[in-house]
C-alpha positions in Angstrom: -17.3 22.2 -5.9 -14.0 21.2 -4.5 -11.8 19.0 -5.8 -10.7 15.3 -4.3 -8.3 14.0 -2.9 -5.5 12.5 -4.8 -4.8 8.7 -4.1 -1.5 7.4 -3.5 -1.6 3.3 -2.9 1.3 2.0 -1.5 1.4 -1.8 -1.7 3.7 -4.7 -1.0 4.3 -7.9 1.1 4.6 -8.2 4.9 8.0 -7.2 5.1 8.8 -4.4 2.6 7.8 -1.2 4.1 4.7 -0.2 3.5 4.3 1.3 7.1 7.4 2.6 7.2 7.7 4.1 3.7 3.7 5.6 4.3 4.4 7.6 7.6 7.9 9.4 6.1 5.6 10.1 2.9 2.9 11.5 5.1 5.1 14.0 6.5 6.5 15.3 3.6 2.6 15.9 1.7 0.8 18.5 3.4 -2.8 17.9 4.5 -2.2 13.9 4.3 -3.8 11.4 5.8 -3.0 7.3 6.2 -5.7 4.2 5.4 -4.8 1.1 6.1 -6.6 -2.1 5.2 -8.9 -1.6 8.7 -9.5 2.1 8.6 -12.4 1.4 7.0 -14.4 -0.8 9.3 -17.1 -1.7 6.8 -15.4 -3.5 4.7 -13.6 -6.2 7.3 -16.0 -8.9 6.4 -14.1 -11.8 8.7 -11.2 -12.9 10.2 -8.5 -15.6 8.9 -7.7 -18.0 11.8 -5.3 -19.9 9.9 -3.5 -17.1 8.7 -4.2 -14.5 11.7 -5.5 -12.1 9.3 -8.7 -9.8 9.1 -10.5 -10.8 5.8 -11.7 -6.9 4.0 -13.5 -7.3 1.1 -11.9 -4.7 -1.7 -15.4 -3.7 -2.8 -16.8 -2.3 -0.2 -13.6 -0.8 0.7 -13.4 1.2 -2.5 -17.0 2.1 -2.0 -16.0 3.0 1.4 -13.2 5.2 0.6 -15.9 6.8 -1.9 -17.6 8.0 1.3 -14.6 9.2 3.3 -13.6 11.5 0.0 -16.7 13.2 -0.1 -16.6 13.4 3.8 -13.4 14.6 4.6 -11.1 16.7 2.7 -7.2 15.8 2.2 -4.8 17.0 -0.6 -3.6 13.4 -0.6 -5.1 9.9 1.0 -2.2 7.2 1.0 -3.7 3.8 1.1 -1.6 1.4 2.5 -2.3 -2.0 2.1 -1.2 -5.6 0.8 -4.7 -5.5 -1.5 -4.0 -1.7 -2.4 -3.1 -2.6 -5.8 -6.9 -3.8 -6.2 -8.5 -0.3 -5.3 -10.6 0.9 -7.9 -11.1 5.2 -7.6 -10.4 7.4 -10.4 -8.5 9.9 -8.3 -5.2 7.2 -7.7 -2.6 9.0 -8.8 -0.1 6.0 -8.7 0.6 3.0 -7.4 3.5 2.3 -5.7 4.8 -1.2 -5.5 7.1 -2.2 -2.7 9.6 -5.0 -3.3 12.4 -6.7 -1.2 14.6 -9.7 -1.8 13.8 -13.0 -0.6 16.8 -13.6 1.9 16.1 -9.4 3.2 12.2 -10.3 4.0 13.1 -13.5 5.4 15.3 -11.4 7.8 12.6 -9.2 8.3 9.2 -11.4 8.5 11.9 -13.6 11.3 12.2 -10.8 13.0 8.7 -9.7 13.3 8.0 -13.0 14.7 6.3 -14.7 11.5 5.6 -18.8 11.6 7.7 -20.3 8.9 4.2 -21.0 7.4 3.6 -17.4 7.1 6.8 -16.6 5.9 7.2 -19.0 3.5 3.9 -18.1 2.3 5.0 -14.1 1.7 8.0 -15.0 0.1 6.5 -17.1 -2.2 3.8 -14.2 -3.4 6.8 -11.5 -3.4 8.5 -14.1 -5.6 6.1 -14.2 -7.7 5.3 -10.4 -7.7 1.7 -10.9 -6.4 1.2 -7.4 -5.1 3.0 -5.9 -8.5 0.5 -8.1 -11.0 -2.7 -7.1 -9.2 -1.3 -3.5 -9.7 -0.5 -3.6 -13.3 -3.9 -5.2 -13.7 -6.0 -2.8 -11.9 -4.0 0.6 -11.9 -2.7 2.7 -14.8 0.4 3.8 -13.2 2.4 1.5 -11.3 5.8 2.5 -10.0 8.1 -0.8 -8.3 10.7 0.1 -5.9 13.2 -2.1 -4.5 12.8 -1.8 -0.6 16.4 -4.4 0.3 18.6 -1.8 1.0 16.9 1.0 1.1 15.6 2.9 4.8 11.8 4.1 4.7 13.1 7.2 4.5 15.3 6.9 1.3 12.3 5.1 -0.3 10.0 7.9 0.5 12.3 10.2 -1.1 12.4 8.2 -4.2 8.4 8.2 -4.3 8.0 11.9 -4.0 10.2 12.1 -6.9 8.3 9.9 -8.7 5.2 12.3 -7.2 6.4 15.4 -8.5 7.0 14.0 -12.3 3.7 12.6 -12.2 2.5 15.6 -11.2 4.0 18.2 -13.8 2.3 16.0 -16.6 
């Protein structure tokens, strides 16, 4: 029987990286491959007019991702996603939480084109570590990393350190 994929989630407000940070990653972990919250169609169960979102229910989506494992075989899977932290799959190997100042992802979310609604609305939840405390509730290990002055690709690197201790244990 061969073995699973490992799970890397990378989670985080609008704003911090995840994207960026996820595709570097990718190219440095052979046989990789990217989720994001709507690779798994099943699991968008609406859309969020008020907030311009698609709604995905985590559920299904970890039940989802249960499927693509057995399906498909990668060394790694990195999930990225705002609910990533919520995933439930005993093959994550860590969760990696991705956080930036307030006046930095005010820059950023501006420049991106958010409403102030919407920005106020992400700042408040990074201020408040929303994306760290659903990971330290749901995953066993939870790695934070300060995105504000760091470039995707100096982040990656800091991850795959992080990777390669992890790892060796």
């Amino acid at each position: 029987m061969r073995e699973l994929s490992k799970i890397i989630l990378i989670t985080g407000v609008p704003g911090t990286g995840k994207s960026a940070v996820s595709i570097k990653l990718k190219k440095n972990l052979k046989n990789s491959v990217i989720l994001t919250s709507e690779s798994l169609k099943k699991a968008i169960i609406g859309y969020d007019k008020k907030r311009k979102c698609k709604i995905i229910d985590v559920k299904i989506y970890s039940k989802e991702l249960s499927k693509f494992m057995k399906k498909y075989h990668w060394d790694y899977i990195i999930i990225e996603s705002l609910f990533a932290g919520k995933i439930k799959n005993k093959n994550v190997i860590t969760c990696f939480v991705l956080r930036t100042n307030e006046k930095e992802l005010i820059k950023r979310l501006k420049k991106r084109g958010y409403s102030q609604e919407k920005i106020k609305e992400n700042v408040e939840a990074e201020l408040c570590n929303y994306c760290g405390q659903e990971a330290f509730e749901n995953q066993k290990n939870v790695i934070e990393i300060d995105t504000t002055k760091l470039s995707a690709k100096k982040t990656s690197i800091k991850c795959l350190e992080f990777l390669k201790k992890i790892e060796k244990k």
